[in-house]
N, C-alpha and C positions, 0 to 999 in steps of 0.2 A: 469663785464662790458666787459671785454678783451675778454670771452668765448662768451658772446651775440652777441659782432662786428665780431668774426670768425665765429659762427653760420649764421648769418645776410649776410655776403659775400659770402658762401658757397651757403646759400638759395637764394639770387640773382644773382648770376651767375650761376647756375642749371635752375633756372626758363627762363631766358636770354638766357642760350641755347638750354633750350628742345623749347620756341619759335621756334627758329631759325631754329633748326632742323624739326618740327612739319610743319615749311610753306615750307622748300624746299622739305620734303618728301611730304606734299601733293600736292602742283608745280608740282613737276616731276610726279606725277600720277595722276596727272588729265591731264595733257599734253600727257602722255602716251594714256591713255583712250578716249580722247577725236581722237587720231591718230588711234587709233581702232574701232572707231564709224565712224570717217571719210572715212577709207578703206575700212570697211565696205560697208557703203552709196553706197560706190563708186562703187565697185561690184556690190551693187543692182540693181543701176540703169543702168548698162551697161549689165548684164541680163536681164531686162526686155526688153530691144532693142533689143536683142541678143538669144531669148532662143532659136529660132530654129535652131542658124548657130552656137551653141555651140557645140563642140564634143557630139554627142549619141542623138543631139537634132532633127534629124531627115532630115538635108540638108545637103548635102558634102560643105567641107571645106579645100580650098587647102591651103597647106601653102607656103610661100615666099615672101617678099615685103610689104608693107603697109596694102596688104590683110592681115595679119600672126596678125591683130590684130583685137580689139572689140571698139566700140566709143561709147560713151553715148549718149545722146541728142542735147549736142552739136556737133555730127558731130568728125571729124576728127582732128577739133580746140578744143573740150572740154575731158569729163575724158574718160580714155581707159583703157582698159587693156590686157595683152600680152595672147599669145595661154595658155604658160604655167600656167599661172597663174587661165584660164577659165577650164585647165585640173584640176587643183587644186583643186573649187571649189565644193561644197557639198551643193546643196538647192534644193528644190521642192517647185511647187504651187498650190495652191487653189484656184478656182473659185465657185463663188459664185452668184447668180441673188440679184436681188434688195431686196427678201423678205428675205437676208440671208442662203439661204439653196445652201447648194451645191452640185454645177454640174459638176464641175471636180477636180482631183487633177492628177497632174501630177509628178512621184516618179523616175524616170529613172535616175536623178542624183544622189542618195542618197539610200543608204543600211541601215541607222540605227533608219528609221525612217517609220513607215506600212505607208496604208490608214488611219487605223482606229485611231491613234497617229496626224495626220496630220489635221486631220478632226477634233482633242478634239484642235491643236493649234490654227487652222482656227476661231473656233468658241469663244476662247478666247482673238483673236483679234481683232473681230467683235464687241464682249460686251465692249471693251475698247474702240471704236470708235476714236482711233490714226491712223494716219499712218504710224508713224515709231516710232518702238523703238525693246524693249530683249522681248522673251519669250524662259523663257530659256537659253540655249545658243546657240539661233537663234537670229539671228536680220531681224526683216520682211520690207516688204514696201507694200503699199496697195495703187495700182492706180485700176481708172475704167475704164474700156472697154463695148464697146456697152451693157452700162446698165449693166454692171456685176461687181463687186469689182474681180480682182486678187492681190493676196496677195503673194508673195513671201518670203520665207524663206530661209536664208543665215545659212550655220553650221558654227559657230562662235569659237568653241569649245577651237582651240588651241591657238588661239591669246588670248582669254578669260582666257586661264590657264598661258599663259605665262604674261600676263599682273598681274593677281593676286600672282604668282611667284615670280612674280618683288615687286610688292605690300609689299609680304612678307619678302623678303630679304630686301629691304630700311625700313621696318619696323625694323626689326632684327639688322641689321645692326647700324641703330640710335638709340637702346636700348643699344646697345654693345656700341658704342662710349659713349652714355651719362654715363653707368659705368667706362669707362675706366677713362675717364673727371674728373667723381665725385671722384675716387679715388687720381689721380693728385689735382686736385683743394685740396680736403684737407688734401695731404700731403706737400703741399707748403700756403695751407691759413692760417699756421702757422709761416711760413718767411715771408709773407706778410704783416699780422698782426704785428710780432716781431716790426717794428720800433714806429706802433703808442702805442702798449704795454710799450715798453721804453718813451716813450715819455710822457706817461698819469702816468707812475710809479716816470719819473725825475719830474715831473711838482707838483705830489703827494706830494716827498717828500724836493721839495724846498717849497713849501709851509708850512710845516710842520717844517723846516729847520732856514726857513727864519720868521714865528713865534717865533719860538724860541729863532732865534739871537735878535730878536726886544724885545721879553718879561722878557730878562731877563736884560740890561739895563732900560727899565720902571721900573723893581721892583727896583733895586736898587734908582733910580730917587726917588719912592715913599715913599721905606724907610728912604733917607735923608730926604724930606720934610717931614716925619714923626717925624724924630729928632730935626730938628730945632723946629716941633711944642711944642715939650714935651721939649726940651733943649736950650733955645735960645742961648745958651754962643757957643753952638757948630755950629755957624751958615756959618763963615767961610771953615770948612773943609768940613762942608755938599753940600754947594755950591763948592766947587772944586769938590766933585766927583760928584755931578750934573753934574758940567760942562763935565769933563771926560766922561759921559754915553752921553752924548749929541753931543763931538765931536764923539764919536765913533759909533751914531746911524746915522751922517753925512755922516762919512764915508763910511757905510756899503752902506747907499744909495745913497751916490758917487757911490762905485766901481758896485752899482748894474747896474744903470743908465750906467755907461761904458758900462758894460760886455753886455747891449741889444743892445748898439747903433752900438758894432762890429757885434753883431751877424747879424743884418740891412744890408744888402749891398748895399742900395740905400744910406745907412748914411756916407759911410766910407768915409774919406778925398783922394786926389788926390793921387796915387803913384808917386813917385821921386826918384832916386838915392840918398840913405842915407848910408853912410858911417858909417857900423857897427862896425870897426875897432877901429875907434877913440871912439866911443860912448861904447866899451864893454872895453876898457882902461880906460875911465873917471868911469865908476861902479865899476871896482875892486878899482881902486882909491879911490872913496867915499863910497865904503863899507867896503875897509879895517882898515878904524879908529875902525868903530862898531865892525868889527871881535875881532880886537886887544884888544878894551875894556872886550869882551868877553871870553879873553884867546883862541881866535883862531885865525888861517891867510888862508890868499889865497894865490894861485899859480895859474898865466896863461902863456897860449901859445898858444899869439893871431897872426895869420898872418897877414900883414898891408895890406894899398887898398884892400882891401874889402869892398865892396856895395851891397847894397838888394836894391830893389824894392821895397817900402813900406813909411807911415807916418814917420819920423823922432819921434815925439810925441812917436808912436807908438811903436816905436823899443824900445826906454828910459825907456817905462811902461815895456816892455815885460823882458828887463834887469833887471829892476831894483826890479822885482816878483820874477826872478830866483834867483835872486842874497839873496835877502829878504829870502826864503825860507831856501835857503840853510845856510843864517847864524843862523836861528833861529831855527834850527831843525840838526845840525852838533853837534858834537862832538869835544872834542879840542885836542884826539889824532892823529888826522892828519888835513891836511890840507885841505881848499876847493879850487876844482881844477875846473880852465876854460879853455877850448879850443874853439880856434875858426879856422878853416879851411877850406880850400877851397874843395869841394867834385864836383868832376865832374863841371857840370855846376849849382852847387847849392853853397850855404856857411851850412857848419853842426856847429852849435853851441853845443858845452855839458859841461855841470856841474854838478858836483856829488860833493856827501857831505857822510861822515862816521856818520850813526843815531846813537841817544842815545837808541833807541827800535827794537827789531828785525821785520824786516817787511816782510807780508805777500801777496804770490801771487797774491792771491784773491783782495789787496788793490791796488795793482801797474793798476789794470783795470778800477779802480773808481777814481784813486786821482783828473782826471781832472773834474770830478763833483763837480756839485753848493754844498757848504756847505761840500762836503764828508772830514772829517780827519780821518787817518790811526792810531791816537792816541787821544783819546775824550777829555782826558785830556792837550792836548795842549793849548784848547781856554781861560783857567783860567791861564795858563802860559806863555803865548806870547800874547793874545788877539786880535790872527787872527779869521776871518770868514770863513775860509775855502775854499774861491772863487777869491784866489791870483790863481793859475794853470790853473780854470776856465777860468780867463781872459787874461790869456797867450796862452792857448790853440785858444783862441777866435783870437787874435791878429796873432797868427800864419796862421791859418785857413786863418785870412783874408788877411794874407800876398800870401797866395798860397802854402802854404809850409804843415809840417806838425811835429806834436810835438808827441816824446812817453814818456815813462818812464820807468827806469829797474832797478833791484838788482841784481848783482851780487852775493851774498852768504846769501842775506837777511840780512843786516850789513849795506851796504849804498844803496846811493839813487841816481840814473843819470836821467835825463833829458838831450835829446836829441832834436834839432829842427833844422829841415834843412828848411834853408829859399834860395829860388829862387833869383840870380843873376838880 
């Protein structure tokens, strides 16, 4: 699926820019072309006003002043063109009578072109019955005169190669960009991809996670009402661990329900100054009875006035997962240890515990995943769901803050969370 959505981005954003490129390469050259047909035109028709006061056309032509130019049909108000520009030029005409047959051609401007050449375009102009357009890389125009068609031909030649030059480079050029593109695009539509891949693999495997938390209190559920059927004497105890898979299938869907409604930010309750100080004093407080029953203790070294930004609620749940964690997962040859202090303009809280299992780097990446334990065998031995960190991480996140987790020698376990002043 993850290979189809990177394939599927890759072919949608290729196809999105060879558009893109495709209409401003052909924009630009029909703009171009259309300015080459123009200029063309424009020469024509100020030739055909002009053939005989054009240099070699057979009138002297002086230069200086307003004389030193050529006018169309409009006169002096409409299209001109400069001396230089008339030296420039390269055309010859054909005259023709009404039956088609022609009576003159006039070659004096023009060296790369006979009679006999002039005579085959003449008459190719004729059978098209246009007045303007290419033959070749001529562009003609065909007015009549006393019953005659003259037809004029423009050598077009170089604006025609530079223009298809052009043509080829914006061609070239937008082939080369669309590789360079393609090559970028999919060596990044891999990072692109990466979140919704994570995201369609966590969602995978909480489904799969969260199946499983749910199916194995039903079985047990089913196996007592299986005993009470076959054992009625045994009906008390069966209904207790009934009850037991039933608080615990509450719970699971308590702390589920939690853990979506932080991840909501339209859900979250008001921020307030909450006094973490007092609040991380009252946990070690009510969790050190459990330590103690347990043959272990705490140690903190909390600084006082101290306040976050955050649900009160909030902060209680997030203490009291850490706190939770680390007594159920410590060891009892040391002690579990909390600090609380002021970092910069933030408050860093940390707790660490000494593991009964040696822990693996690879696990300190996932602990704060739905369902993930670092030991499978924990959930038969503590009867956690795996989604206490989850919903700490959650609670942090929504605080503004941010929560990691580390080993120092693969032996214990720190949680770290700096939460915002």
């Amino acid at each position: 699926m993850i290979k189809r959505l990177k394939t599927k981005f890759i072919t949608l954003a290729m196809i999105s820019l060879t558009l893109l490129l495709a209409a401003i390469v052909a924009g630009m050259n029909i703009i171009n072309y259309n300015e080459v047909v123009r200029d063309a035109d424009v020469r024509l028709e100020v030739i055909e006003e002009n053939q005989e006061r054009f240099p070699g056309g057979g009138m002297p032509f002086e230069r200086g002043g307003r004389e030193d130019m050529f006018f169309g049909k409009g006169g002096k108000g409409g299209r001109f063109m400069t001396m230089d520009e008339a030296e420039e030029s390269r055309f010859f005409t054909v005259t023709c009578d009404s039956n088609g047959k022609i009576v003159q051609t006039k070659m004096d401007r023009i060296a790369a072109v006979d009679s006999s050449e002039a005579e085959d375009y003449a008459s190719k102009v004729l059978s098209q019955a246009v007045d303007h357009g290419f033959i070749g890389e001529f562009r003609y125009s065909v007015i009549s005169q006393d019953e005659q068609d003259v037809i004029t031909f423009l050598d077009c030649g170089r604006v025609l190669d530079s223009y298809r030059d052009f043509l080829r480079a914006s061609i070239l050029m937008s082939l080369a960009g669309l590789l360079l593109v393609f090559g970028i695009i999919t060596y990044f539509a891999g990072r692109i991809v990466k979140p919704v891949a994570e995201s369609y693999e966590k969602q995978r495997r909480f489904i799969t996670d969260a199946g499983h938390e749910i199916k194995t209190p039903l079985a047990i559920i089913k196996a007592n009402l299986d005993v009470i059927e076959l054992d009625p004497e045994s009906t008390d105890e069966s209904l207790k661990e009934i009850g037991n898979q039933v608080d615990r299938l509450a719970g699971l869907t308590s702390d589920l329900v939690y853990l979506s409604k932080m991840e909501e930010a339209d859900t979250r309750p008001i921020a307030a100054d909450v006094p973490i100080s007092e609040l991380a004093e009252e946990a070690v407080t009510s969790f050190g009875a459990l330590a103690k029953d347990n043959g272990k203790s705490i140690e903190s070294n909390i600084e006082p006035m101290l306040n976050v930004k955050a649900d009160v609620k909030e902060i209680e749940k997030l203490l009291s997962i850490l706190m939770e964690n680390a007594v159920k997962y410590s060891t009892t040859d040391e002690p579990i240890r909390l600090s609380l202090r002021r970092d910069g303009k933030n408050n860093l809280l940390e707790i660490s515990n000494k593991t009964r299992e040696q822990i693996n780097k690879e696990d300190i990446g996932h602990v704060f995943d739905r369902f993930y334990r670092m030991d499978e065998s924990r959930n038969s031995e503590t009867g956690g769901y795996g989604i206490g960190l989850s919903m700490a991480n959650a609670i942090v996140t929504a605080c503004g803050g941010k929560i990691t987790a580390e080993t120092s020698d693969g032996t214990d376990f720190i949680v770290k969370a700096i939460l915002p002043s």
